[in-house]
C-alpha positions as CSV (number, residue, x, y, z in Angstrom):
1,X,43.4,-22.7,-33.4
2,X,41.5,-20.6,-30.8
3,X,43.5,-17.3,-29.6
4,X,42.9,-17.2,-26.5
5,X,45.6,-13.6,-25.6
6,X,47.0,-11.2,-28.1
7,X,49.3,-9.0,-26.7
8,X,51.4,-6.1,-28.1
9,X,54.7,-6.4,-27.4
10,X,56.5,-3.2,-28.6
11,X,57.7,-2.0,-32.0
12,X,61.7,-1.8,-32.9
13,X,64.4,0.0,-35.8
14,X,66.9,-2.5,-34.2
15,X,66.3,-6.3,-34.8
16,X,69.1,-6.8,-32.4
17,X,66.6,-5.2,-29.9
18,X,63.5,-7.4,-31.3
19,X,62.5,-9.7,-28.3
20,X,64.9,-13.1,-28.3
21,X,64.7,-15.3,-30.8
22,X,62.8,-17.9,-28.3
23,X,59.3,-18.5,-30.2
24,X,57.9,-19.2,-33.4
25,X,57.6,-15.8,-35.3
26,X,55.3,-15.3,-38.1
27,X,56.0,-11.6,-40.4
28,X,53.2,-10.2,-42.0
29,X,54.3,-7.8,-45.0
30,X,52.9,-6.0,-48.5
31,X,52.8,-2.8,-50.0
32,X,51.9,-0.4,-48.2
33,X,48.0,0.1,-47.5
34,X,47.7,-3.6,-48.0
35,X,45.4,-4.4,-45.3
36,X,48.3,-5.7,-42.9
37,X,47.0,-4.2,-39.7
38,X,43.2,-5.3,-40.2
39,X,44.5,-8.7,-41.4
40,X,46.5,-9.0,-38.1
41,X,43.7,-7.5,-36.3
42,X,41.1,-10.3,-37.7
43,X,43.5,-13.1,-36.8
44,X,43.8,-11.7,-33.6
45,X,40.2,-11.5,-33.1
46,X,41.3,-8.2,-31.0
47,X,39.9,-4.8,-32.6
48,X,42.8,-2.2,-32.2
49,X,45.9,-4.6,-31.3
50,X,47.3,-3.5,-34.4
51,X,46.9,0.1,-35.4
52,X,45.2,0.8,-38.9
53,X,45.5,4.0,-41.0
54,X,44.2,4.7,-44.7
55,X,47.4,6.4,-45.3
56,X,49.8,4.3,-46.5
57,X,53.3,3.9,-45.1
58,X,51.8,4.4,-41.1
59,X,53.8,1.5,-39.8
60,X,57.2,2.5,-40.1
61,X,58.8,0.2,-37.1
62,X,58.9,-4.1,-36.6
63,X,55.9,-4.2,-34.4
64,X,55.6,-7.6,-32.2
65,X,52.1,-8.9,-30.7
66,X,52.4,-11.8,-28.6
67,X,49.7,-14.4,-29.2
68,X,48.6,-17.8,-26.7
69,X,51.9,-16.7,-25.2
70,X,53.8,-19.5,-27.3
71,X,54.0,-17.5,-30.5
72,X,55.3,-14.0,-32.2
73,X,52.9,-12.4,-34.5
74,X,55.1,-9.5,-36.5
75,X,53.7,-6.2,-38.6
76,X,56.3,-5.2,-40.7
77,X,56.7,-2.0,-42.4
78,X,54.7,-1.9,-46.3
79,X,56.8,-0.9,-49.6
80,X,55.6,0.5,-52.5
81,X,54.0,3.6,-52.9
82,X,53.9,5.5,-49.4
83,X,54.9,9.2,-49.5
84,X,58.1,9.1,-47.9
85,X,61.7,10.6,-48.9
86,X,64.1,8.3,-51.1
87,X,66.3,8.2,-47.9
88,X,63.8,6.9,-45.5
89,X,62.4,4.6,-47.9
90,X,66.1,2.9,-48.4
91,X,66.6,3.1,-44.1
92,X,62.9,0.6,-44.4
93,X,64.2,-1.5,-46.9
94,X,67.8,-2.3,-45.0
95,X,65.2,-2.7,-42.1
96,X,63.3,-5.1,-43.9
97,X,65.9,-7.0,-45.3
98,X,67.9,-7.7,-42.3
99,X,64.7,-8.9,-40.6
100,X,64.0,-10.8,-42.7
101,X,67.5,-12.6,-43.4
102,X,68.4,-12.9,-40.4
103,X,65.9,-13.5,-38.0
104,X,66.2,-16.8,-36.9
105,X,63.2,-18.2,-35.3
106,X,61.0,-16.8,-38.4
107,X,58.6,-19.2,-39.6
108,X,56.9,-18.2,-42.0
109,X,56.6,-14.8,-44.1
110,X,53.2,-14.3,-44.7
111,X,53.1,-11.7,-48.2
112,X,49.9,-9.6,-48.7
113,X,48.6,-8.8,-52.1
114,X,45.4,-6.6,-53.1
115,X,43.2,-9.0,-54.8
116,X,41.6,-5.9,-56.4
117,X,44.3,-5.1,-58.6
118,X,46.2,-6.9,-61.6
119,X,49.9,-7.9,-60.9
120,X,51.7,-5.3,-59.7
121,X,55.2,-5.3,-60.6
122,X,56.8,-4.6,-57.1
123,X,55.2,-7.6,-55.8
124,X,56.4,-9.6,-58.4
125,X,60.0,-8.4,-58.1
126,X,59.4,-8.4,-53.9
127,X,58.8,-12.3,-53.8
128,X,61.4,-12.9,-57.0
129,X,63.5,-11.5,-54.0
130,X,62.6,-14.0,-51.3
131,X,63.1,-16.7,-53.7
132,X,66.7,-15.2,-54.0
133,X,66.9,-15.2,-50.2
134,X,65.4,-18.9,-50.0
135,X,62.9,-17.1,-47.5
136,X,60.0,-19.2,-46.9
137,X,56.5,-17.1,-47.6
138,X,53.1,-17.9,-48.3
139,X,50.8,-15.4,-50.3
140,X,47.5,-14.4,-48.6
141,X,45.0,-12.5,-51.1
142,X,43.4,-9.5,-49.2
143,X,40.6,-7.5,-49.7
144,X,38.2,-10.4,-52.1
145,X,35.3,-8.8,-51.1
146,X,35.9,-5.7,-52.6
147,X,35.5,-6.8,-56.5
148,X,33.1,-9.7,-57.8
149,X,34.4,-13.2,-57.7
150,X,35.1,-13.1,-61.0
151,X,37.6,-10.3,-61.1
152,X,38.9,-11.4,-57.8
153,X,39.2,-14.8,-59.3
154,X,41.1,-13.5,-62.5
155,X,43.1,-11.1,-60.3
156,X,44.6,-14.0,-58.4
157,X,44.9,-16.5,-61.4
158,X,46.9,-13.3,-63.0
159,X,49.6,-13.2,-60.5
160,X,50.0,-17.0,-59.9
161,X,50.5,-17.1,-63.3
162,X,53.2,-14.3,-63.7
163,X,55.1,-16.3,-60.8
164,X,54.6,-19.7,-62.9
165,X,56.6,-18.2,-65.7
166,X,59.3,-17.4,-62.9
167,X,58.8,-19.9,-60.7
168,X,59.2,-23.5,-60.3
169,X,56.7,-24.5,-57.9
170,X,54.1,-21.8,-56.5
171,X,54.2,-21.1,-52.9
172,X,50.7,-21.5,-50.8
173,X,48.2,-19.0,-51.0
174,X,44.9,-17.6,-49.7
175,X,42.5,-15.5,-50.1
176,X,41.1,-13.4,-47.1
177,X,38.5,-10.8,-46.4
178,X,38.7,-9.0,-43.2
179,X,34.9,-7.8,-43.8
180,X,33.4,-11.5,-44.4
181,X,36.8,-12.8,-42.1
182,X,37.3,-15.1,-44.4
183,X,40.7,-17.2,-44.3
184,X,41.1,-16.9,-40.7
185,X,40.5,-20.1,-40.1
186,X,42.4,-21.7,-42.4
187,X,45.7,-19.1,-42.2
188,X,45.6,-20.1,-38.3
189,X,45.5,-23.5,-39.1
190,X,48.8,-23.5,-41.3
191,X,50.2,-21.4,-38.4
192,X,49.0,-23.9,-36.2
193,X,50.8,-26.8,-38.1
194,X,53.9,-25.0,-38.4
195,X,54.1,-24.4,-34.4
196,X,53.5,-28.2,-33.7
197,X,56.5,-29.4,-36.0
198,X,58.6,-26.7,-34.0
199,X,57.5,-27.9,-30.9
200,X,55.3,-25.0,-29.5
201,X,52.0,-24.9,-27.9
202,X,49.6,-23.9,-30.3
């Protein structure tokens, strides 16, 4: 798929502000300093659509880029371990959930997990959650360039194989480095399949 526009829409508390439910939408979502922003970014190919920090928790709305005007692109707000009070932290989640659950033109949730670590457990218990929702997600690996293959390799084969004790049949996954821009390709691709079958330009 070549992306020919990316444009920022605006960010929202409210999904019953989010723009209508018109087009395709694809959520991007992890813990919190993750990578989301530079992932989006890379997909993009637009430096600065989506605004990075090295503190975690910096995106706090539902943040909507418009790409080849045909399709939503969606930052959403990081769990885990950001430095925010119990109470705001609960006020994300609801926000999260609701999105999630009720957004009707979502495609695809696209879940982020730091290839550089071993399985954390709130990722586990986040996509043990989806499966409860019967939320459609694929897994995208971030940050492989950061270790050698070989950790990166047994980082990965770690958590696939936590979810195969829980899980029945593992969703899709890749692995991605926004350095190398690795994935890209093939992440736009899926998204590209998945907008033909709903009947969207690509």
């Amino acid at each position: 798929m070549n992306i020919i526009s990316a444009t920022y829409i605006g960010s929202f508390v409210d999904i019953e502000k989010c723009p209508g439910p018109d087009k395709p939408e694809y959520a991007f979502i992890g813990r919190s300093n993750v990578g989301k922003s530079s992932l989006i970014n890379m997909l993009a190919n637009k430096k600065g659509l989506a605004k990075v920090s090295g503190s975690p928790g910096k995106t706090q709305t539902i943040n909507y880029f418009l790409i080849n005007e045909s399709w939503n692109l969606v930052d959403l707000p990081g769990y885990g371990f950001a430095k925010v009070s119990v109470q705001q932290r609960k006020k994300w989640e609801k926000m999260i959930e609701e999105y999630i659950r009720k957004r009707k033109n979502l495609v695809c949730l696209f879940v982020l997990i730091d290839s550089r670590h071993s399985p954390q457990k709130n990722d586990l218990d986040f996509v043990d959650q989806l499966g409860e929702w019967q939320i459609p997600f694929t897994i995208i690996f971030t940050k492989t360039d950061k270790n050698t293959q070989s950790q990166t390799a047994g980082n990965i084969k770690a958590f696939t194989e936590k979810m195969k004790s829980r899980w029945e049949f593992l969703p899709p996954y890749f692995q991605s480095s926004v350095v190398k821009k690795s994935g890209r390709n093939e992440i736009l691709d899926l998204i590209e399949e998945y907008n033909i079958r709903f009947g969207a330009i690509a």
